[in-house]
N, C-alpha and C positions, 0 to 999 in steps of 0.2 A: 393411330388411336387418338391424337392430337386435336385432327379433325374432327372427327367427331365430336369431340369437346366444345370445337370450335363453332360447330355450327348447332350446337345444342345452345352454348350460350349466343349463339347472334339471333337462334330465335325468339331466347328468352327478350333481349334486348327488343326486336322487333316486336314485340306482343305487348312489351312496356312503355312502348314509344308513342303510346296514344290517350289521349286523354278519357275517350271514350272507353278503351278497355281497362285503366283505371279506377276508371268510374265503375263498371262492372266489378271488378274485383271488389272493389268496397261495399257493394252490395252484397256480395256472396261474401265476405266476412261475415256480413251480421245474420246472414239464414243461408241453404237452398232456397232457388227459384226458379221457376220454370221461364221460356222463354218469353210469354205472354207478360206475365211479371213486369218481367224487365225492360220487356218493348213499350208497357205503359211506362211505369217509372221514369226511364230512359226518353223518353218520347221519340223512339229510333222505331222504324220498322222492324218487322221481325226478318226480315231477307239481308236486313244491315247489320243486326244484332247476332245472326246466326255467323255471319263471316267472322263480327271481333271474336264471337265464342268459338269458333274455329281455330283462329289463331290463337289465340288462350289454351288450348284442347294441347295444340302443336306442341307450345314451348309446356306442354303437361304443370300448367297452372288452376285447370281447370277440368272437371269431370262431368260424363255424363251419365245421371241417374235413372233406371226406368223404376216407375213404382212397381208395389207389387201386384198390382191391379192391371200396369199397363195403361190404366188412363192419362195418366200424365208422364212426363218425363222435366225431369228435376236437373239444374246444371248447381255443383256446388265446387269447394276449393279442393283442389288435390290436396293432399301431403307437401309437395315443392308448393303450391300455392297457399297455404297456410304460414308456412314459415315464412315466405317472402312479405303476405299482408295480414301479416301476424296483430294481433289487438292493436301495439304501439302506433303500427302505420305506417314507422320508419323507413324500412325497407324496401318498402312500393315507392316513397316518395322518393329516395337514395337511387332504385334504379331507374327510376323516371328521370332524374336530374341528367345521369349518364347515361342514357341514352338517346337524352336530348344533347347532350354535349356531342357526344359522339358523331349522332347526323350532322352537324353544324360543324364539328370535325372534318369528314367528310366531303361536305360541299366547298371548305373550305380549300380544300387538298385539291377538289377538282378543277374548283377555278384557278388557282395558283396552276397547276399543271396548263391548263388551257392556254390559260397568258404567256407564261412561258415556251411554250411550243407553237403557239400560232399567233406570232409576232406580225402585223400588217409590214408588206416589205413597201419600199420607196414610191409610191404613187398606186399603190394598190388597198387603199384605206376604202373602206365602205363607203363615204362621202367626195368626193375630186377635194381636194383643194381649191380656197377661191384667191385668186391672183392678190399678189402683196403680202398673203399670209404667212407666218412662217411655215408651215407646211411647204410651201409651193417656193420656197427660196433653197437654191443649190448652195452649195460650198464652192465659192467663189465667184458666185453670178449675183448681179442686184436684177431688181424687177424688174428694170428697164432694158435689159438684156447683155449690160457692159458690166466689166469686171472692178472689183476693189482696188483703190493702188496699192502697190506692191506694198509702200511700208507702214500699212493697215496689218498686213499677214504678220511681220514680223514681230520674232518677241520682246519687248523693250528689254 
């Protein structure tokens, strides 16, 4: 049951993680609009505009109206989508913040993991090492191919 939860709220997340369907949302605070509307307003195509309304639709932020005519079809705020970009605006802004945090989160975790796990081993660096460098210097060899004196090693 968890689940579920889980991925109800990771789509809300996803849906609020764009500035563009943000922007949507605030529009559809102050009226219904059709997708034409929006796609002028917006200055998004409607093939671009229909995806963010999609995802908006998903995380049930957003609804879709037919008139009663059938001529048009109207996109306005759900019920979950009202209380989130409620008048104040708070809310929208609050979940936008964390789920900008969260991706950043995220990439954050994944490059730490990367690093960690795919450490270059000893002369297998993406670049060779260039002679003199510390790179290309062994533990106990100088560059010239002779070793340290012995009471360099030693700890005073």
């Amino acid at each position: 049951m968890e689940e579920r939860g889980d991925e109800e709220e990771l789509r809300l997340f996803k849906a609020l993680s764009s500035r563009t369907r943000m922007e949507i949302l605030k529009r559809l605070r102050e009226r219904r609009r059709t997708l034409s509307e929006l796609s002028r307003e917006l200055n998004l195509s409607k093939a671009a505009l229909h995806e963010h309304l999609s995802k908006l639709g998903e995380a049930g932020l957003v609804e879709r109206v037919d008139s009663p005519s059938r001529k048009w079809v109207y996109y306005e705020l759900s019920g979950k989508g009202r209380e989130i970009a409620g008048p104040e605006g708070i809310r929208i802004k609050l979940f936008g913040i964390l789920a900008v945090l969260a991706f950043f989160a995220g990439i954050l975790e994944v490059y730490r993991f990367a690093t960690e796990r795919v450490a270059p081993k000893e002369g297998k660096g993406i670049l060779p090492a260039l002679p003199g460098s510390a790179h290309s210097l062994r533990f106990g060899s100088l560059p010239g191919g002779g070793s340290p004196p012995a009471s360099s090693l030693q700890k005073p």
